[in-house]
N, C-alpha and C positions, 0 to 999 in steps of 0.2 A: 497523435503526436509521437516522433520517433525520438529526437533530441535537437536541443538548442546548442549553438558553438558560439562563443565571441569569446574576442581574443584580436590579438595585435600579430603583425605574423611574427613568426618565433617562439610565440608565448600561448600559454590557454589565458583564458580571459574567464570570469564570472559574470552571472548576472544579477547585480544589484539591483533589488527590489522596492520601490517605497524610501529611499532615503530620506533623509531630513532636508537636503540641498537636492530638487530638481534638476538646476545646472550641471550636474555631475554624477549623472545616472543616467543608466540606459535600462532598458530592459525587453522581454520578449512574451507576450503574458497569449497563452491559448495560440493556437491550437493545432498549425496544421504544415508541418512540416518537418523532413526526417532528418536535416539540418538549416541550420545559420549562422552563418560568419558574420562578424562586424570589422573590416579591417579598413583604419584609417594610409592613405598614402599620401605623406604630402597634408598638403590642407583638401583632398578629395576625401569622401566619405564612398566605403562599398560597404552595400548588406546584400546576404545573395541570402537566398533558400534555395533550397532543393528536394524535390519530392512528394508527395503527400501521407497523411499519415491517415491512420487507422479510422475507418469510420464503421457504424455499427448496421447490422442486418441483425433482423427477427432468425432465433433461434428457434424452432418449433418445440413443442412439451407435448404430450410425451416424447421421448427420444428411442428412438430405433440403433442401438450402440453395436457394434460389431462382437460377434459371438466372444473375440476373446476379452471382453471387457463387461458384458453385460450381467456377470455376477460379481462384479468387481468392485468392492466400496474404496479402493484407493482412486478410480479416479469419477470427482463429480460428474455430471450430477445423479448416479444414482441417489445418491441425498444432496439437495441445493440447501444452500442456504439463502435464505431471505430476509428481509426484516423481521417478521413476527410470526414465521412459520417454518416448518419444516416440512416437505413435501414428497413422497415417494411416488417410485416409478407406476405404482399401484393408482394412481390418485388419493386425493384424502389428504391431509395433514392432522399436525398436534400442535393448537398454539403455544408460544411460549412467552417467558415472564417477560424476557427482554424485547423493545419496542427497535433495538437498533441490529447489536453483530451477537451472535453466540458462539458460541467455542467447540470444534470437533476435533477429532483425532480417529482412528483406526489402528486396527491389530493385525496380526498377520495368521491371524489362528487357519485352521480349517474352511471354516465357514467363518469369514474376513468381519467382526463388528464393529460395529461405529457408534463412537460415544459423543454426547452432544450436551454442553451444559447450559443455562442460562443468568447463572448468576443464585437462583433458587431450586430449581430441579434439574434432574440427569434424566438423560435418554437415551437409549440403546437401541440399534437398528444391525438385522442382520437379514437373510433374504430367508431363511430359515423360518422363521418367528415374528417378521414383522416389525415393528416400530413400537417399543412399551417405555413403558416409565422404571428408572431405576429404583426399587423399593428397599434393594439393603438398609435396614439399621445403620449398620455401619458408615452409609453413606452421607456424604454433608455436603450442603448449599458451596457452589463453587461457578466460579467466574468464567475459568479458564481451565482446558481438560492439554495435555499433549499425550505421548505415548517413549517409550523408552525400555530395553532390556526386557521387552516382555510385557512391563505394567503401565498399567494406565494413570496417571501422575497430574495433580488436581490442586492449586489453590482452596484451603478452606476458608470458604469470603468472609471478611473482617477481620482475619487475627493474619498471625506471621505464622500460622501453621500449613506444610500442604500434607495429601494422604494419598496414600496409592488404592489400587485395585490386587486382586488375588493374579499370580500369573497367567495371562491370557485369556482372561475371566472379565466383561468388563462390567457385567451384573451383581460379582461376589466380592466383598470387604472384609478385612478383618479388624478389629479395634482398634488394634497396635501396632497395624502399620501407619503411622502418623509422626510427624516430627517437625522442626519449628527452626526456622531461618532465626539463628538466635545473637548474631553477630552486632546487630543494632534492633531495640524494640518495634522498628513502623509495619507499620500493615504489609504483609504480600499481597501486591497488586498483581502479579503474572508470573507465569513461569514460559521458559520455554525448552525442550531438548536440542542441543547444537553439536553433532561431530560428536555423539556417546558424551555430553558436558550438560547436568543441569541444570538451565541459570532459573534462579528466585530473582527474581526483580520487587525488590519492596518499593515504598513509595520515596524512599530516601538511599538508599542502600540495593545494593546486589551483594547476594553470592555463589558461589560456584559448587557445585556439589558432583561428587559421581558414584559410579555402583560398586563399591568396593566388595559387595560380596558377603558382609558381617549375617550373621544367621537372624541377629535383633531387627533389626533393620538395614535394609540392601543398602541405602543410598549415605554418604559421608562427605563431609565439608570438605575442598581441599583447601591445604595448606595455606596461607597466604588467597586464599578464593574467596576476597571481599573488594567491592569498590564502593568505595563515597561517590556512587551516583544512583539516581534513584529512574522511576517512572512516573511519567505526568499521564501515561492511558496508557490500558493492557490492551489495546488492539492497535497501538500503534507499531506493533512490533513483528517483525516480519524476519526472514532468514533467506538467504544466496548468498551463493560466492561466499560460500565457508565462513560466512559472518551474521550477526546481528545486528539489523536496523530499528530505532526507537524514536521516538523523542519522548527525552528527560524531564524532570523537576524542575530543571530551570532553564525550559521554553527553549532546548537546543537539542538539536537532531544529533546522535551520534551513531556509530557504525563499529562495532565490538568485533575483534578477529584474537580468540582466546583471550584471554583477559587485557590485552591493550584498547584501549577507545580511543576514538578519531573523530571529534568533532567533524561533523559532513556539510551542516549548515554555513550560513554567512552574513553577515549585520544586517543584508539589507530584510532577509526573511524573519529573523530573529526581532527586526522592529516590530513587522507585521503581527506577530506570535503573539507578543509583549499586549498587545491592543484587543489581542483577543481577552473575552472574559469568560470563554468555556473551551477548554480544550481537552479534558479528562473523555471525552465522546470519540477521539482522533482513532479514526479506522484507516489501517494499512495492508496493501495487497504488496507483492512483486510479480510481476512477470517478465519474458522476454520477447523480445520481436528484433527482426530486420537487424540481430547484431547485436543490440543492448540489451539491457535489464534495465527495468526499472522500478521502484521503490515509490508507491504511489500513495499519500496519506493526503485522508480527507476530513476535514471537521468540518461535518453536519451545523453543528448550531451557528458556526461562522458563514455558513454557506461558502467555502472552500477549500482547494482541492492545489494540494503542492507536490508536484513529482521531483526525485532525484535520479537523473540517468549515472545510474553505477560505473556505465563504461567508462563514464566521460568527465566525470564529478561534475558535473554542471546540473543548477537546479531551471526549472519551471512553471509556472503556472499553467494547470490545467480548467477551462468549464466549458461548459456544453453550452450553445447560445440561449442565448435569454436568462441562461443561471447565471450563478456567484461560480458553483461547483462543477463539476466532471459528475453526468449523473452515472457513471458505472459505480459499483458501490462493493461487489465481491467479483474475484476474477476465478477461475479452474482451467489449467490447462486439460483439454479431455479430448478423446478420442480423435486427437488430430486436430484440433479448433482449439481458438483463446475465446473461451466463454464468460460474457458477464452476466453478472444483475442487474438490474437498472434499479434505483431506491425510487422512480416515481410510480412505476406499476405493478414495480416486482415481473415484469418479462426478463427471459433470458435472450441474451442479442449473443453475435462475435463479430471480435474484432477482425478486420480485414482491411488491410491498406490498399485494395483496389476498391473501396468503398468511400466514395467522397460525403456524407450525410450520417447522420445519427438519427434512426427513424426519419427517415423523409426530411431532417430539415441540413441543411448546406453546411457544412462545417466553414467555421470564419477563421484566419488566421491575424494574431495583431502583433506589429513587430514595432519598437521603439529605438529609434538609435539616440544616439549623446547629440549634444551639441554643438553643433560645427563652430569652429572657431580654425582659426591661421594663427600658431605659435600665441594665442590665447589673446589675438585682437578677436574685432568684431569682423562679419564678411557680408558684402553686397553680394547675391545672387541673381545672376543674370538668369541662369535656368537650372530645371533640375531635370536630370537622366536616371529612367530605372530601368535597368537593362534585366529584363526576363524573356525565357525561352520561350518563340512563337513556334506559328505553323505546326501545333501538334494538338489543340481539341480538337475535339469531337464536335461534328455536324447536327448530331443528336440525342437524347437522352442525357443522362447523369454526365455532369462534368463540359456538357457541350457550352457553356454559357459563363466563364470565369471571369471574376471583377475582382478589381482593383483601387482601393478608396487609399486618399491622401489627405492626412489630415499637418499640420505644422502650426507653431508657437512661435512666436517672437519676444516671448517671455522667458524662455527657461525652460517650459512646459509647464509653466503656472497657469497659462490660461492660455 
């Protein structure tokens, strides 16, 4: 899926999702197309698409990465992340606490390390030394790891404090590098580094800090560097396009560009949210493709999966057929390919929009338009016309065999 378009011409349009009133909703839920227009004319109705989008192929393990990359921990997967492992190019893994997403970051040292947390241990990988457990003293149980100015910069899990690393160092601590988002008392749920800015996200609260350089401690609140808004999941939080993606405390998606927020969501998603009773699991990737960005957050226990195209501000439903969800689960731009996870077996695939399937099975697309009405009577329909481009499958293999299903309501969409 590349992105959704509805709109009236003239205007962008949204996609309301789940409203309360059927009769006045439309929507476009999964999967397979790199746009859609809804434009009414008249009392005619047009939806077009265009394109196909991303479908998945087997990514092979080990990987064969091209010389200038293959001692390179900035880009995966010399270290993948997975559900409940960590994996090197070595083979072998080290389980970890966490059953879902864990948190890395990377340095720029010499010999490039990567720090990996799970909420209870740290882990450090470098090509040098292998894959150990971080044993500093100094060090403490942390959720979420980034990197900034050198250090390595860490929620410590359950309080409102984070703690750094020694410069460049991401095995060595010192006591008293530690300090405490002290603006409101709630928990530090995440951190993230944004443009040299670094946000503390508590569960109620942010604020903003940077490295001012003090010999006590490098990093300092700035000025006016708090919002009354909080984090409802530390992995919901993602970064492009010079900003910050989340969703909040109160079950609404915002997008942060230095301390201004921009609600990004819209009612009809925000019901859906509302109905949910676990959303602190909300795992978020970005990537780009064909033009756009996109900002893809999926919660697991909901079995669902909500993308926001960036380009376009228009939201969509993402799943894979048979699921609730979208089974890619972490994304790495790397050596030239858009790599995923899959969360059902732990393979890595990539994405490729001349690929119509996600593992061998068809990708579906469902498109819902509103309810035709004339200046808001009712309309007899003699026939219905859907004008899509012919004469160009294939004779054979993948994509030679494309269907088209019609389903319609005479209710509203109630039944």
């Amino acid at each position: 899926v590349l992105s959704y378009t509805f709109g009236t011409p003239g205007e962008v349009g949204t996609l309301n999702y789940d409203g309360e009133d059927t009769r006045f909703e439309y929507n476009l839920c999964t999967l397979n197309a790199t746009s859609l227009e809804f434009s009414p004319t008249g009392h005619r109705m047009y939806i077009g698409a265009t394109s196909g989008g991303p479908g998945d192929v087997v990514f092979q393990w080990p990987l064969t990465p091209p010389e200038s990359a293959s001692s390179s921990i900035v880009n995966p997967p010399e270290i993948t992340e997975m559900p409940a492992i960590v994996e090197t190019p070595g083979g072998g893994g080290v389980p970890l606490k966490s059953p879902d997403c864990v948190s890395m970051s990377h340095n720029d040292a010499a010999t490039p390390e990567l720090v990996i947390v799970d909420g209870t241990n740290g882990w450090i990988y470098d090509t040098t030394n292998g894959l150990r457990q971080i044993t500093d003293e100094d060090f403490f149980s942390a959720d979420v790891v980034d990197f900034q100015d050198q250090y390595f910069v860490f929620n410590r899990a359950g309080t409102g404090q984070f703690f750094l690393s020694n410069l460049n160092a991401g095995s060595v601590y010192t006591a008293t590098d530690i300090a405490t988002a002290e603006g409101d008392p709630d928990r530090l749920v995440a951190l993230i580094s944004n443009r040299r800015e670094l946000w503390l996200f508590g569960a109620e609260t942010i604020e903003i800090w940077y490295n001012s350089g003090d010999s006590d401690f490098p990093f300092s609140r700035y000025e006016g560097g708090f919002l009354e808004r909080g984090c409802a999941a530390a992995f919901s939080i993602a970064e492009d396009d010079n900003s910050i993606f989340w969703l909040a405390e109160d079950r609404i998606f915002y997008r942060a560009d230095s301390s201004t927020l921009q609600r990004i969501s819209q009612h009809g998603i925000e019901e859906a949210l509302r109905k949910y009773k676990v959303i602190s699991d909300a795992c978020a990737f970005i990537y780009t493709m064909g033009g756009h960005k996109f900002y893809v957050c999926t919660f697991p226990a909901e079995d669902a999966t909500w993308v926001y195209d960036i380009t376009t501000g228009l939201w969509h439903e993402r799943q894979s057929r048979g699921m609730g969800r979208w089974r890619v689960s972490v994304y790495a731009d790397a050596f030239g390919k858009h790599l995923v996870g899959d969360f059902e077996d732990g393979r890595i695939g990539e994405l490729d929009l001349d690929t119509y399937q996600e593992y061998g099975v068809t990708i579906q697309g469902v498109a819902t338009g509103p309810v035709a009405h004339y200046d808001r009577k009712r309309v007899a329909h003699r026939r219905f016309e859907l004008d899509v481009e012919s004469g160009v499958g294939l004779t054979t293999g993948q994509g030679s065999d494309p269907q088209i299903w019609l389903d319609w309501s005479d209710t509203g969409g109630r039944t």
